[in-house]
C-alpha distance (Angstrom), angle and dihedral (degrees) to the residues before:
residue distance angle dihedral
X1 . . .
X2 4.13 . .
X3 3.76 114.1 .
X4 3.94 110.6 -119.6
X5 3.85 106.8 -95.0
X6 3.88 87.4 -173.9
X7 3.94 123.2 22.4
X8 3.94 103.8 -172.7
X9 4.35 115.3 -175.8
X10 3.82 105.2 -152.3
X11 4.54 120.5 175.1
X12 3.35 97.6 -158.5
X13 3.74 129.3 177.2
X14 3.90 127.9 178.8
X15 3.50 93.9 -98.3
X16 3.99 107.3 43.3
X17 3.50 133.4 10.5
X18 4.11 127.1 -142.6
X19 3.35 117.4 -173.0
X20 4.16 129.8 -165.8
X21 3.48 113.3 171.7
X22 4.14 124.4 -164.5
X23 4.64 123.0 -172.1
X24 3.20 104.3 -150.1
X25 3.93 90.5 -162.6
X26 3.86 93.6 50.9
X27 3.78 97.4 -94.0
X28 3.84 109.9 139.0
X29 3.26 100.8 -133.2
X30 4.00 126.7 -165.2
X31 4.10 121.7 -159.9
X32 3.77 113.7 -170.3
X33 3.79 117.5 -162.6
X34 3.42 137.6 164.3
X35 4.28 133.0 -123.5
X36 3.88 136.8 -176.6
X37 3.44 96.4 -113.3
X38 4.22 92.0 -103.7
X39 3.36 110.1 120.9
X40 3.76 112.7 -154.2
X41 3.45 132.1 130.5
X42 3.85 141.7 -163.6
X43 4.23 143.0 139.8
X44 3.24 126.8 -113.9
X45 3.69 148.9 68.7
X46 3.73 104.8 -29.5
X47 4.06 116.3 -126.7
X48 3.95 95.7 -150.5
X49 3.85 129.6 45.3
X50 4.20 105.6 -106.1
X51 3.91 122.2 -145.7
X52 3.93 121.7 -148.1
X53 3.78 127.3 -176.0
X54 3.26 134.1 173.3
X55 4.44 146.1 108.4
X56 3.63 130.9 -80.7
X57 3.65 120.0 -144.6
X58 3.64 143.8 161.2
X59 4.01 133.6 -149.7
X60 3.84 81.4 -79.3
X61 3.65 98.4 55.6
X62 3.72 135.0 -100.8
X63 3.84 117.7 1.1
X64 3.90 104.9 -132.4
X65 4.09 125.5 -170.7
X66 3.39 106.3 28.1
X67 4.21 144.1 122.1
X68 3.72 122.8 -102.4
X69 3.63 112.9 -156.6
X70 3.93 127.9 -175.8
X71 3.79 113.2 -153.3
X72 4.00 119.8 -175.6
X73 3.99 128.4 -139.6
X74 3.66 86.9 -76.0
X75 4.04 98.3 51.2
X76 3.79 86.0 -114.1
X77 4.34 100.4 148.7
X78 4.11 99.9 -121.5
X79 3.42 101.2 172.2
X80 3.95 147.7 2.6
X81 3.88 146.8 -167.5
X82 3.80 133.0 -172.1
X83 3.57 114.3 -145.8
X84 3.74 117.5 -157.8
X85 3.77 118.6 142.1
X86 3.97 94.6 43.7
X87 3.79 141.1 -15.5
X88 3.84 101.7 -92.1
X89 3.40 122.1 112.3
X90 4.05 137.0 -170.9
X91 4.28 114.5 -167.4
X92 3.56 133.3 171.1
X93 3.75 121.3 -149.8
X94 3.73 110.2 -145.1
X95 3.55 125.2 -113.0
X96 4.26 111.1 -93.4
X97 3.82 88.5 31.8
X98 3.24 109.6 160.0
X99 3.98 115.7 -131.4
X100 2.67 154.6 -109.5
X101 4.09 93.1 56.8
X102 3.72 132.2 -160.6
X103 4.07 120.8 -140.0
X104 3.85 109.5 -158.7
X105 3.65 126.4 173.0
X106 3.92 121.5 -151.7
X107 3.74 121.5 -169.9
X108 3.81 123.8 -118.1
């Protein structure tokens, strides 16, 4: 199993997104994402399916070929991305999601 090269903490609802991130192996990490504008928040199983883009990078610059995985409030994996040709990445959180979520990236 890869080590996380990136651990990134996001509490996310459907309607605005907040993002903290932490690198647990001293890599300052940065986690762009992007939000409506509404700023709500709550916990919980989510009732609509949420959408977050954005780039991963590191004080070296973008962080290519790697695994994006979406885990819930339980740990339960709910989602995942490769990304190989650049650092961008587009993921949808499911419907009934339960938040807050955590964003980690693994390399490959």
């Amino acid at each position: 199993m890869n080590t996380p090269r990136e651990s990134f903490i996001s509490i996310i609802n459907p309607v605005a997104i907040a993002i903290r991130w932490f690198a647990p192996l001293a890599l300052a990490g940065a986690l762009a994402a992007c939000d409506d504008g509404a700023k709500t928040s709550s916990s919980g199983p989510s009732s609509m399916e949420a959408k977050i883009e954005g780039n991963i990078q590191d004080q070296h610059g973008p962080i290519m070929n790697s695994r994006l995985e979406v885990t819930d409030k339980s740990g339960e994996a709910v989602q995942s991305t490769e990304l190989t040709a650049n650092n961008h990445y587009s993921i949808r959180v499911p419907a009934g999601t339960t938040y807050p979520i955590v964003l980690t990236a693994y390399p490959t």
